[in-house]
Every structure is written in C-alpha cells, then in structure tokens.
N, C-alpha and C positions, 0 to 999 in steps of 0.2 A: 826710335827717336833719331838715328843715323840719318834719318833722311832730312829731316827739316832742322836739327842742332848737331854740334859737332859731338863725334864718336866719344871723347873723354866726358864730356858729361852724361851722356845715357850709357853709357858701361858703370859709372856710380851706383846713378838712380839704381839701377840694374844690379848691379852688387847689393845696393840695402835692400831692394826690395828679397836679395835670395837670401839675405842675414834673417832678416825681419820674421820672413815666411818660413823659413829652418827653424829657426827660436822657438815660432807658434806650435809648428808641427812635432817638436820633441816636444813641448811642454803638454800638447796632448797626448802624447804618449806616456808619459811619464803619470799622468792622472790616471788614465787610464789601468795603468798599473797598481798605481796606490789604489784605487777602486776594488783592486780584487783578481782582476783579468791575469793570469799567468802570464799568457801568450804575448801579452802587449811587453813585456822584458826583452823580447825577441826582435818586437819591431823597434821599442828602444833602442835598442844597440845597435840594429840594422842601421837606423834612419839618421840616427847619430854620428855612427863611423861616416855616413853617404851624406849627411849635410856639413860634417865637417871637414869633406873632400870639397864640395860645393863653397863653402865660406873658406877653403885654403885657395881656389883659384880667384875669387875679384880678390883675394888680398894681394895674390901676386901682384895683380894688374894694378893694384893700389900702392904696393911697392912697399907693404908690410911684413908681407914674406920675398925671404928671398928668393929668387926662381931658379930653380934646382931639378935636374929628372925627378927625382921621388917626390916631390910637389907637384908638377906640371902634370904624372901622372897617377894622382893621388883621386880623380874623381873613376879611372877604372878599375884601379885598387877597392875602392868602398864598395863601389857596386859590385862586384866577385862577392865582395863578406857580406854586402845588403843580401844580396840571392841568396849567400849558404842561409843567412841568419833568417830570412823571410820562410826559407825551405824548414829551417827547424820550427819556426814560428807555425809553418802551415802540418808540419808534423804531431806538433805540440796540440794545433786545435782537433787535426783528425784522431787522435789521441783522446785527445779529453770527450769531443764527440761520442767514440766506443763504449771510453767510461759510463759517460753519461747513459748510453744505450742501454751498457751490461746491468747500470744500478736501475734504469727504469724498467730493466726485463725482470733481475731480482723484486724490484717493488712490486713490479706487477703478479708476478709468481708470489712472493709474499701476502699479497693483497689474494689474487684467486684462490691460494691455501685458506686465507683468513675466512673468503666468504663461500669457501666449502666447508671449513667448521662451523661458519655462523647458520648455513643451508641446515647442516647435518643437526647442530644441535636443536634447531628450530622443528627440523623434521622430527626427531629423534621427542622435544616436549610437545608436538604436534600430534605424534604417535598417542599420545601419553595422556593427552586431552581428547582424543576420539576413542581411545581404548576405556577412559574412565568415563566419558559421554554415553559410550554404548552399553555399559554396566549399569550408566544410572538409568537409561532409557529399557533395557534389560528388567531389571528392577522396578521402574516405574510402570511396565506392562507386565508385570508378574503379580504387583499390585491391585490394578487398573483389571487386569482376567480375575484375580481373587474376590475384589468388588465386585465385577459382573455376576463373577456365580454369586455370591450373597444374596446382592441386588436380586436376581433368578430366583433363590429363595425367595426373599421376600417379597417378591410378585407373585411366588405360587401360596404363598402365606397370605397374602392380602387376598386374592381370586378366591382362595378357601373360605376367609372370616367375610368377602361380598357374597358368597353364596349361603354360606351360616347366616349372616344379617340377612339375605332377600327374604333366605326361607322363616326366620325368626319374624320378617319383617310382614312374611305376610300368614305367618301364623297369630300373629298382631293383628294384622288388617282384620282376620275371619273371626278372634277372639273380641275385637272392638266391634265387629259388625253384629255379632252374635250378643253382648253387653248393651251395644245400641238399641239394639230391637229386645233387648229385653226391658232395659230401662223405658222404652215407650211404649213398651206394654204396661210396665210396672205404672207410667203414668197414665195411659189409659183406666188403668183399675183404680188407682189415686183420686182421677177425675170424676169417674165413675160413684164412685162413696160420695162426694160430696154431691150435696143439693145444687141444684142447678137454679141459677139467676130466675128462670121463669116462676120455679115453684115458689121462690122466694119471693116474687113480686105478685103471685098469686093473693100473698098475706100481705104485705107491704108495697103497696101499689111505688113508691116513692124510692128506692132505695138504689146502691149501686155495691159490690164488690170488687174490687181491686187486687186482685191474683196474680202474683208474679215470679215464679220460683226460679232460684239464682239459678238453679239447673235443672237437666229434665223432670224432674222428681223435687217436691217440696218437702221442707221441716217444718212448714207451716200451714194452717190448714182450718179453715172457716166451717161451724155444724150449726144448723137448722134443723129445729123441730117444731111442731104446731100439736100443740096437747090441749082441747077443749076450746077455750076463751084466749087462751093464751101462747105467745109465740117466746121461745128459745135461741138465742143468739151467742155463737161464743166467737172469738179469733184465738188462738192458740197458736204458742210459738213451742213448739218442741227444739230441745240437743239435738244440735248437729244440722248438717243440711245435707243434700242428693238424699244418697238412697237409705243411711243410716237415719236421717229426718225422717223419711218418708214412714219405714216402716214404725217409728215411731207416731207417728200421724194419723197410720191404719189402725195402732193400737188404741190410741186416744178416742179418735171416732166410734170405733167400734166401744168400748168403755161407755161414751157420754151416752148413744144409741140403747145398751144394756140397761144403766143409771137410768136416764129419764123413760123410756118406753117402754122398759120391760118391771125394772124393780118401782116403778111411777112415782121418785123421787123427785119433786117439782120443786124446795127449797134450795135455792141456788148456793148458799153455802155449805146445805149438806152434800149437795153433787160434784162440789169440788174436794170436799173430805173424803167422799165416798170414790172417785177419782182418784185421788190420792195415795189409799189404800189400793185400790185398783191396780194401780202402776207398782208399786211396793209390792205385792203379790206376782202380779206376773212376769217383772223381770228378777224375782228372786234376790233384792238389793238386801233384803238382812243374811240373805248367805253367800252373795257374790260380790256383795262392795260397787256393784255397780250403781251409779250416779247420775244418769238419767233420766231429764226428769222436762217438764216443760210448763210454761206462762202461760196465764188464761185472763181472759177479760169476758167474763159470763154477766149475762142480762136475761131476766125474762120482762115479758113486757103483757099485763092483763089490759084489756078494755072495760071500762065500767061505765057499761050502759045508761044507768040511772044519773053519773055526774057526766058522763060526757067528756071523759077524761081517761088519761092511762095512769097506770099505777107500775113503775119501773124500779125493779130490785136488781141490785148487782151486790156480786162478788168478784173479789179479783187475787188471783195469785201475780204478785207481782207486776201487771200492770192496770191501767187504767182505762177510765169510763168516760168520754168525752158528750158533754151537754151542753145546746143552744138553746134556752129557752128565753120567749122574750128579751132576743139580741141583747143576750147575756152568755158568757161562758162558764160554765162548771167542771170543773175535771174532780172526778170522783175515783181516790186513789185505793188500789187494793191492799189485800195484806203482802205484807212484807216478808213471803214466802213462797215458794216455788211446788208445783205435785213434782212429788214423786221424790227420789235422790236421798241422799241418807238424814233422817229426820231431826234433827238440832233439838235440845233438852229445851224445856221453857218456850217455846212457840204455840204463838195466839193461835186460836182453831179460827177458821175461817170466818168475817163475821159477814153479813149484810148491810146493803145500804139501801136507802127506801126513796124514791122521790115520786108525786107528783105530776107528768107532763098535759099537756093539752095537743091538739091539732095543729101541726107546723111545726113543732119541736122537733128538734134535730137532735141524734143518737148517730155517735161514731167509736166504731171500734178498732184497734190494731194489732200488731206484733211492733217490736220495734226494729224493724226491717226500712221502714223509710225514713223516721227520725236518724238511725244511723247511717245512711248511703251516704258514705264521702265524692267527694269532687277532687279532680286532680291534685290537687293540694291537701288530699287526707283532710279534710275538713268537712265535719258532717253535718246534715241537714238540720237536724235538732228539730227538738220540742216548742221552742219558742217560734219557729219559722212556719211548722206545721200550724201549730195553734194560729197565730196572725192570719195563715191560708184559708182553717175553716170562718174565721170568725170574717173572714174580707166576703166569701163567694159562696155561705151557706143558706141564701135566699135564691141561690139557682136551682135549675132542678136536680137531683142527684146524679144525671147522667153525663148532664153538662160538669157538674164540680169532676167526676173520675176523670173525665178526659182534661181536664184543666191541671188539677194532680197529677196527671202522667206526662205531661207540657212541665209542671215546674220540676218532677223529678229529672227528667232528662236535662234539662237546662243547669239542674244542679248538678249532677253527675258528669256532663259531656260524656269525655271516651277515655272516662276510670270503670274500673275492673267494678261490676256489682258484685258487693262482698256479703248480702245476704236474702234471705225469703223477703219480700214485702207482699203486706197482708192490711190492705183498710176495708171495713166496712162501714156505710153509711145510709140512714133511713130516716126518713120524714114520716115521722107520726102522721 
C-alpha cells in the first residue's frame, strides 16, 4: 500500500492485520490443545512468545510501546524460543509416534498371542471332534460289518429254506400231479358207474341230465334202472363234496344196484329203507358215530298199456318230486329224513306217493346244488326262481330246457365261487 497511499496508513492496516491473524492462530492453538493434542501446548507457547514479539513491534510503530533495544529486538528473541519450543514440540510428537508404535506392536503381539490361543484351542476341540468322529465312524463300521455277517447269515438261511421250499415245492408239484391223475381217474370210474344219457334216452326218448360236480369228483350222483315195464330214477345228493362225496356216491350206487337188481325190491319206499339200513351197516354208524348220510328223490315210473297212461310212485328222503302235468305244477314233498347218519327216535318210515301222468308230462328231479348256487352277493338261486324256470320253458324240448338252465345258472352265479354238486334231471313222458 506504500505505493499508492502514504506509509502511516498501511503500516496500521498492516499491524491489525498481524494482531488479528496472531489472535486467530493462538486461538487455534489453544483448541487444539483443549481437544486432547499434547503437542499443540508446545506450539502454544512457541507461537505465542513469536506473535507476541510480532504485536510488540507495530505497537512500537503505533507508539504504544515504548521503543527500547529489548522491544526492537523482541521478534528474534521469540523466534530462538519459537525454535527451541517447536523442536520440543517436534520431540514430543516423535515421541508420542514411538509410543504409539511400541502400543500398536504390543496390541499386535497381544492380539497374535490372542489368535494363537483362539488357533490352538480351536485346533485343540478340532482335535476333539475328529477323534470322537472317527470313534463313532469306528463304531458305526463295527456295527455296519456285524450286520453284514448277520445279513450273510441270513442270506445263507434264506438260500437254505428257497431250496427246502423248491424241493417241498416240487415234492408238492409231483404229490398234486399224482392226486390229479388220481382224482381223474377216480372220476373216470365215477363216470363210469353211472348210466350214460344214451341208455337213458333209450327208455325215455325225451329227457335231459344236468351233471355238474363243484370238483373233479362228485357228492352227487343220478342211478338208472330199467326192470320189466318199468323205469328207476333217483338224484341223490350225498355228505360232502370232491372225493369224500364221491366215494360216498360209489357206495349209494352200488347199494341202489344191489336193492333193485339183485335183492328185486321194486317198492320205492322200501328201497329207500332198505338203503338206509344199507348205509347204517356199512359205514359202521352205531359203532363209529359217524353221520353220514345222503338225500334222495326216487321215482319209478310203470307204463300201463291198457289206460295209455303212466303210473308214478315216489319216495323222497328229504327232498322232492317235481311235476308238470297239464300246465300245472305239482311238487311232491318227501319225508322229512335223510339215509343213513344216526337215526332219530320217533321217525316216519318212508312212505309213497302215487300219481297218475299221461304223454307230455313232465318229471324233474334234483339235488339241491342249483336252488343253492349263490351269486356274488351270497344270494341264492332258490326254489321259487327254479320253479317259475320250469313252469316258463317246460313245453321245450328237454335239451333245449338243459342248455337254457345252464344259460340262467351262469347268469345267476357270474364269477362267484360254485359252492356245491348241481344235479337236475328232466323227462318227458
């Protein structure tokens, strides 16, 4: 400002401005201090003793102070003690630096101890969890090989009881295959005994059998005789079915054979007495208790020449007589007792029934094997469905009615289990 205004006024300016900016610069020092800084005490002092050299020369010039050698040279005074004091100042901070050093070396030494105990103990329960890892893995393959061998057993236990089973299985095969072909033999011979459809139609040009045994072998079993004038009709349902039927069956036949052919007992309810006793006799039932015993629907049937008519007598154990004559129905019920089985005190002896027929009448005999065939629902065919069947289709011929019969049994049945012999026979006078 010397140059463009006179020297007393910018030596002022000049002086406030070194007051002003001295002021500033202790007062940041001085915060600086209070803040925490050690070091800044150092440059307090310094900067202080050196600006208050600095605010002693404009005051000279100001003519505040008075001008004296130890004023005049009070700004290289300060600055000697600014230097010592800056130098402790810079002592002070290389100092506290060290410190600083020595504690971050400790912390850190601290700290790498710390995370060599945290390593070690970690290694150390590390240890501790793979040593009790491999004990249980140990353990779980001491296990795991003790199961195998078991398991090993019971592989050479299982291979043993599949070759016990094959061999069982096909001592089974040879024991059913050998039962098989005996059972169809045994029905061969079964078949055998009875009269055969032709001889029968020999006598009764008209007529049809209905033979159907729940298994190879029947419990139930149709006899044909022809003795003089007159023809012999029975159905018979013997105990039991397969092969305990069966030979019951062979016994019965052969009996009725004896009875009518041999001892020429022609009164149909003495042949069922005489049967009777028959069966009592040779299965031993008043000394074995055995019970045994079977149903008969017996007919004979004369022709008399002179009336041009038949003369039909029955007897019935148990069940009955079925008659169409003049599209009418008749069922002609037996007695109310069974051959053979242990003999009940007080039972009717067998009696007769006598009828009548002419040419077209219709005679049907059964077991009751087809009145009982259920249908999937256990519900059985019955007597009233039978009856409605003959009385609807008995002016067909009798070949046609069997096949019509074996059409409503299956329809009735479907694909339920047949649960016994079915046995009809039917003849057109």
């Amino acid at each position: 400002m010397g140059l463009v205004a006179p020297y007393n006024i910018g030596i002022k300016i000049g002086a406030i401005s070194v007051i002003v900016g001295s002021l500033f610069i202790f007062a940041a020092g001085v915060t600086i201090w209070i803040m925490g800084n050690k070091t800044a005490r150092f440059y307090v002092i310094a900067w202080g003793i050196y600006l208050a050299a600095l605010v002693i020369v404009p005051s000279i010039a100001l003519g505040i102070i008075p001008n004296s050698a130890f004023f005049r040279y009070s700004t290289e005074i300060s600055a000697t003690i600014q230097m010592v004091m800056l130098s402790f100042a810079l002592t002070q901070q290389i100092n506290t630096i060290r410190k600083d050093r020595q504690k971050a070396k400790s912390l850190a030494l601290k700290a790498a101890q710390e995370n060599e105990r945290i390593i070690k103990e970690q290694n150390e329960m590390l240890e501790k969890k793979v040593r009790a890892r491999t004990q249980a893995l140990q353990q779980k393959q001491e296990e795991v090989t003790v199961q195998n061998e078991e398991l090993h057993q019971q592989q050479e236990e299982i291979i043993a009881q599949r070759d016990f089973i094959e061999q069982k299985n096909k001592e089974l095969v040879m024991l059913n295959d050998h039962l098989n072909t005996s059972i169809q033999y045994a029905s061969q011979i079964q078949k055998a005994i009875l009269t055969s459809e032709e001889e029968i139609t020999s006598y009764l040009k008209d007529c049809f059998v209905l033979y159907e045994p729940r298994d190879v072998v029947s419990g139930d079993f149709y006899w044909f005789s022809a003795v003089n004038n007159s023809v012999f009709l029975a159905a018979v349902d013997c105990t039991g079915h397969g092969v305990p039927g069966a030979f019951m069956s062979m016994i019965g036949n052969t009996l009725l054979n004896e009875i009518v052919n041999e001892k020429k007992i022609y009164d149909p309810a003495d042949i069922l007495s005489t049967l009777h006793e028959g069966i009592k006799k040779g299965l031993k039932q008043g000394e074995t208790g055995n019970t045994d015993g079977m149903d008969v629907c017996l007919c004979k049937i004369e022709f008399d020449e002179r009336q041009l008519q038949y003369i039909l007598t029955f007897a019935g154990a148990k069940r009955p007589l079925y008659i169409i004559s003049n599209q009418q129905m008749t069922a002609l019920k037996g007695n109310r007792r069974s051959i053979g089985g242990i003999e009940q005190i007080n039972k009717h002896p067998f009696e007769n029934q006598q009828v009548t027929l002419t040419a077209g009448d219709c005679v049907y005999l059964s077991s009751d094997g087809l009145t009982d065939s259920p249908n999937p629902q256990r519900q059985k065919l019955g007597v009233k469905r039978f009856i409605e069947f003959l009385q609807t289709h008995h002016h067909l011929p009798m070949l046609q009615q069997k096949r019509l019969l074996q059409e409503e049994i299956a329809a009735h049945r479907r694909n339920a289990i047949k649960r016994d012999d079915i046995l009809v026979l039917g003849v057109r006078l």
